[in-house]
C-alpha positions in Angstrom: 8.2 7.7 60.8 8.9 10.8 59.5 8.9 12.5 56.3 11.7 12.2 53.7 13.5 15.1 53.0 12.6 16.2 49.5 15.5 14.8 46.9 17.9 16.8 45.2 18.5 14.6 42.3 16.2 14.5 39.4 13.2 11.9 39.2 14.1 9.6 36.5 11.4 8.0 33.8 12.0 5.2 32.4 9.9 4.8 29.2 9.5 1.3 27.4 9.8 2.2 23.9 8.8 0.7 20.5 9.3 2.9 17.3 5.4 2.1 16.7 1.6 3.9 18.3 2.1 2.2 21.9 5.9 3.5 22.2 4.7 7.2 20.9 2.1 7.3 23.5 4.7 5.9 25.9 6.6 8.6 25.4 4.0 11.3 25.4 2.8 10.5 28.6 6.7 10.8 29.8 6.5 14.1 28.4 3.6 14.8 29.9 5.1 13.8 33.8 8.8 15.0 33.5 6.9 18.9 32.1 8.0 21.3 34.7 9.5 18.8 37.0 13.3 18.6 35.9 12.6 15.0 35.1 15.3 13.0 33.1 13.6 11.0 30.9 15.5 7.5 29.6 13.7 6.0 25.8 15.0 2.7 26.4 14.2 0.4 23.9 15.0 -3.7 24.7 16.1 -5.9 21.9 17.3 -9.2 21.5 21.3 -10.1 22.3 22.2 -9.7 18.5 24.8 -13.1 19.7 23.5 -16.2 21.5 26.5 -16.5 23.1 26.8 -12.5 24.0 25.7 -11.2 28.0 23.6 -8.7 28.5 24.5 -5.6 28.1 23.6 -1.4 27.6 24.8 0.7 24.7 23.3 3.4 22.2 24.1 1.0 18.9 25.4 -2.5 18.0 28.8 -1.2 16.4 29.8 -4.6 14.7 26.3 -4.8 12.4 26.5 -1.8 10.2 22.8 -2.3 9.3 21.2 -2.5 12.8 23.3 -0.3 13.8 22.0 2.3 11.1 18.0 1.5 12.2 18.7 1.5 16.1 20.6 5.4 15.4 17.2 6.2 13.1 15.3 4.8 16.0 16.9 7.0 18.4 16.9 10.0 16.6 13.2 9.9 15.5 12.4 9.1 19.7 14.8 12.3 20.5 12.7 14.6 18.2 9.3 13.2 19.9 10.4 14.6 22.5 9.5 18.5 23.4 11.9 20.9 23.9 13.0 22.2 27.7 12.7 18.2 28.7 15.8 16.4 29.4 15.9 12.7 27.7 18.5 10.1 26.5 18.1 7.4 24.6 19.1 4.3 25.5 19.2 0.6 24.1 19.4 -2.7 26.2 19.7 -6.4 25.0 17.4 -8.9 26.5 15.3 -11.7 25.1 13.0 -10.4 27.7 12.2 -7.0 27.5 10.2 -6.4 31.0 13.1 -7.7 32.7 15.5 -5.4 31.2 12.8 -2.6 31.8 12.9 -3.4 35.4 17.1 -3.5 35.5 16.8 0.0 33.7 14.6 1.6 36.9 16.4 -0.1 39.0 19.9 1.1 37.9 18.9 4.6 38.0 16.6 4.5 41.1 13.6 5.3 38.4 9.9 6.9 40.0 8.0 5.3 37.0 8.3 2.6 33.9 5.9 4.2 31.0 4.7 2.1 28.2 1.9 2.6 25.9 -1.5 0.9 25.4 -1.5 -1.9 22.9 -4.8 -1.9 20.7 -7.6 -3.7 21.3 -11.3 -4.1 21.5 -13.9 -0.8 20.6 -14.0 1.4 24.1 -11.2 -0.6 25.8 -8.4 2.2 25.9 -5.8 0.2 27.7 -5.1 -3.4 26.1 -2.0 -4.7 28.0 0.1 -6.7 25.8 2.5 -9.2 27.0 5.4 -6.7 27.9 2.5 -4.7 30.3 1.5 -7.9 31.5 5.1 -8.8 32.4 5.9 -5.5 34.3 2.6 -5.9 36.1 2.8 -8.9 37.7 6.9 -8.4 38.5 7.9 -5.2 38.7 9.5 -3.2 42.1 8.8 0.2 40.1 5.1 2.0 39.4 4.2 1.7 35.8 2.6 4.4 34.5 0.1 3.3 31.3 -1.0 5.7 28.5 -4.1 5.3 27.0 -4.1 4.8 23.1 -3.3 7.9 21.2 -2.3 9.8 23.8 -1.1 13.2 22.8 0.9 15.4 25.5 -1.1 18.4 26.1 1.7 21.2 26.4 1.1 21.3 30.1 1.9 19.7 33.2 0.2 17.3 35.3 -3.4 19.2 36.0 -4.8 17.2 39.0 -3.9 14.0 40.6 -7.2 11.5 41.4 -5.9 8.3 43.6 -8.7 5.5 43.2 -9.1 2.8 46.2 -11.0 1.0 47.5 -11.4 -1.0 51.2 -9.5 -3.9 50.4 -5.5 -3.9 51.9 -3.1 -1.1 50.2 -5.7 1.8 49.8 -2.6 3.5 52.0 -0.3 3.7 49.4 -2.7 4.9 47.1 -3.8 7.6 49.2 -0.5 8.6 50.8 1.3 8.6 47.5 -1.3 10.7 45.8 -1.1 13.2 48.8 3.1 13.5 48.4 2.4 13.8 44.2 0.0 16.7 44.6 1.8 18.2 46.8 5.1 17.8 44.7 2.9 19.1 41.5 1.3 21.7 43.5 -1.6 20.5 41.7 -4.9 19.5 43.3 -5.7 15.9 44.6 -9.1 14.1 44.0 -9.7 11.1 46.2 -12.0 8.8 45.0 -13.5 5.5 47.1 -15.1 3.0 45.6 -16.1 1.6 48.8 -19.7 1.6 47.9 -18.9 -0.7 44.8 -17.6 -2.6 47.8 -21.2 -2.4 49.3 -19.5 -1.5 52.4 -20.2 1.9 54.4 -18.3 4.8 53.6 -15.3 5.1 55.9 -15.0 8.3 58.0 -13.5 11.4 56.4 -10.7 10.8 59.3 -9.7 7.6 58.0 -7.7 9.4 55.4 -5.6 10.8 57.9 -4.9 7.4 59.8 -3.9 6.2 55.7 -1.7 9.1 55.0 0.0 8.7 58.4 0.4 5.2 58.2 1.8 5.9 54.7 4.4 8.7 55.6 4.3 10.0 59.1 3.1 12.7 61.3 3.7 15.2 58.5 1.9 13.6 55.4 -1.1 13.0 57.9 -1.0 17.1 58.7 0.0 18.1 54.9 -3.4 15.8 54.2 -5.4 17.0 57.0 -4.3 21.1 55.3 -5.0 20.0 51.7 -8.7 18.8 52.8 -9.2 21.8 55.0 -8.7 24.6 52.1 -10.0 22.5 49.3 -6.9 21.8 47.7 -8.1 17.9 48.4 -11.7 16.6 48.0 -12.8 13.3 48.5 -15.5 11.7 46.5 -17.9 8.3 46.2 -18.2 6.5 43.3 -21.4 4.6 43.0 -22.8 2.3 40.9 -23.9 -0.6 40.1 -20.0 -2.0 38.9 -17.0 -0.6 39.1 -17.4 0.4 35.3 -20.7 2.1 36.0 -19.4 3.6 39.7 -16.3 5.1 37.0 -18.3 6.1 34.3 -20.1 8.9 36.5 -16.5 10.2 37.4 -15.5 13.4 35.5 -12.3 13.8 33.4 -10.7 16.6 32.0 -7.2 17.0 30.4 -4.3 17.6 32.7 -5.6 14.2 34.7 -3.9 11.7 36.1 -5.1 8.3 38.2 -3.2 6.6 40.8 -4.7 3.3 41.5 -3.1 0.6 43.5 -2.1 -3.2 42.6 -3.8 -6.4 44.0 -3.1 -7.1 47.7 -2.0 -10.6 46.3 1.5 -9.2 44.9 4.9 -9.7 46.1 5.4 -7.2 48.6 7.2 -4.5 46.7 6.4 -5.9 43.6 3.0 -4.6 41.4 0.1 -7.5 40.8 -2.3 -6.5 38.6 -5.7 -8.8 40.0 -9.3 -8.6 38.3 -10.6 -5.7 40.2 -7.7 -3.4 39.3 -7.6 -4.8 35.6 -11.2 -3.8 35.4 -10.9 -0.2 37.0 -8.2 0.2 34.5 -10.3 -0.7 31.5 -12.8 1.7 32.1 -10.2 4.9 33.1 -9.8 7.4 30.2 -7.0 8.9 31.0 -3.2 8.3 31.5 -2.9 6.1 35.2 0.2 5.1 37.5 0.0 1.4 38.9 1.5 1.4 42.5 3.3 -1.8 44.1 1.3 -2.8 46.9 4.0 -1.6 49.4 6.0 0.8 47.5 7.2 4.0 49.3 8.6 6.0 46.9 12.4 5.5 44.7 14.8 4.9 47.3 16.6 8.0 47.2 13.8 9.8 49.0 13.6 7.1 51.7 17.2 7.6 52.8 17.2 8.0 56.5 13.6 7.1 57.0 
């Protein structure tokens, strides 16, 4: 297996967006990825079928009720300002009584990298709350879904570092093989953090990272990973503790971060599964994260020929 040529069209964001806090930090955090990147970002915003008897269908306003039609164009136009200037972004509305499903058709229309949605609120300290949309896409969906914590503000910049979190369990490949191709894309450093002494299992060998990476992407992620740990670019650290809250807890942060973390090893193949282990890493992450389906490779258009 080698590895894919690098794409020539733009990466496409979807972001899952309510004209409330959740969809603002949504769309922050899609800010915040497409900055620098040439990203096309698509607001999409799900609502019912205004007809019982109407199909599904895409549009940017419902032209036969004058007064829905009015709040879906204030909608738009208030999510177009959010969104800072040099990004490219359309809005776009889709009717569906279920609105992770017509997320998912959205990313998978347009070949999407990423759904975004924001952090419901919830309990003191717990920055990501998944409501029932988050809960949908993360038990269902082909596509990574990146989560924003709660008041998530884009911080003018682009993506700082990358930090892919696994552990020893099945899928710490895709984790660690799609966090090498991101920094590398970025040009940003990677962070790789194990958890395997959470695990209470010996730490694996520093070499072990190569065999992931390789069995990830190839010959050439495996020597792209092997260069990024040899000049510092990548570093690899264990996270301790006595939990995986406590092992995350003595984990530095700083702004420009993002996590990569993987889903549970019990999800459809190329479908996301958020288990208990995952849902707790999450809970106690501080900044913005990306959810990867336990097998996914990348959007399709940078597998062609593989």
């Amino acid at each position: 297996m080698t590895a894919p040529a690098a794409s020539t069209s733009p990466e496409r964001i979807i972001v899952g967006y309510v004209a409330d806090a959740p969809g603002y930090d949504a769309l922050a955090l899609a800010s915040f990825l497409a900055r620098d990147k040439g990203s096309e970002v698509i607001i999409t915003m799900v609502v019912p079928e205004p007809s019982a008897y109407g199909a599904a269908s895409v549009g940017t306003f419902i032209p036969t009720d004058r007064i829905y039609s009015a709040q879906l164009r204030e909608w738009r136009d208030d999510a177009l300002r959010r969104v800072p200037e040099g990004i490219d972004a359309r809005f776009e509305v889709r009717f569906d009584d279920n609105p992770a499903r017509g997320l998912i058709e959205a990313a998978e229309e347009v070949d999407a990298s990423v759904i975004v949605i924001g952090a419901h609120a919830g309990p003191i300290l717990h920055r990501f709350t998944l409501g029932p949309v988050a809960n949908a896409l993360l038990h269902a969906s082909p596509v990574p879904v990146g989560l924003a914590v709660r008041r998530f503000a884009d911080p003018g910049t682009p993506v700082q570092r990358i930090t892919g979190i696994y552990g020893t369990r099945a899928g710490s490949e895709v984790v660690i093989g799609r966090a090498v191709q991101r920094a590398v894309e970025r040009d940003v450093p990677l962070r790789l953090v194990s958890l395997v002494q959470v695990d209470q299992v010996a730490p694996r060998e520093v070499r072990e990272i190569y065999d992931e990476a390789r069995s990830f992407g190839g010959r050439h992620l495996e020597d792209t990973a092997v260069g990024m740990l040899d000049s510092g670019r990548a570093t690899i650290q264990i996270a301790e503790g006595r939990g995986f809250e406590d092992a995350l807890a003595k984990i530095d942060w700083r702004p420009g971060d993002l996590a990569l973390i993987g889903s549970s090893r019990l999800g459809r193949g190329l479908s996301v599964f958020l288990g208990s282990r995952a849902r707790r890493i999450l809970e106690a992450l501080e900044v913005p994260v990306i959810v990867l389906p336990s097998e996914y490779r990348g959007p399709k258009r940078d597998n062609a020929g593989k």
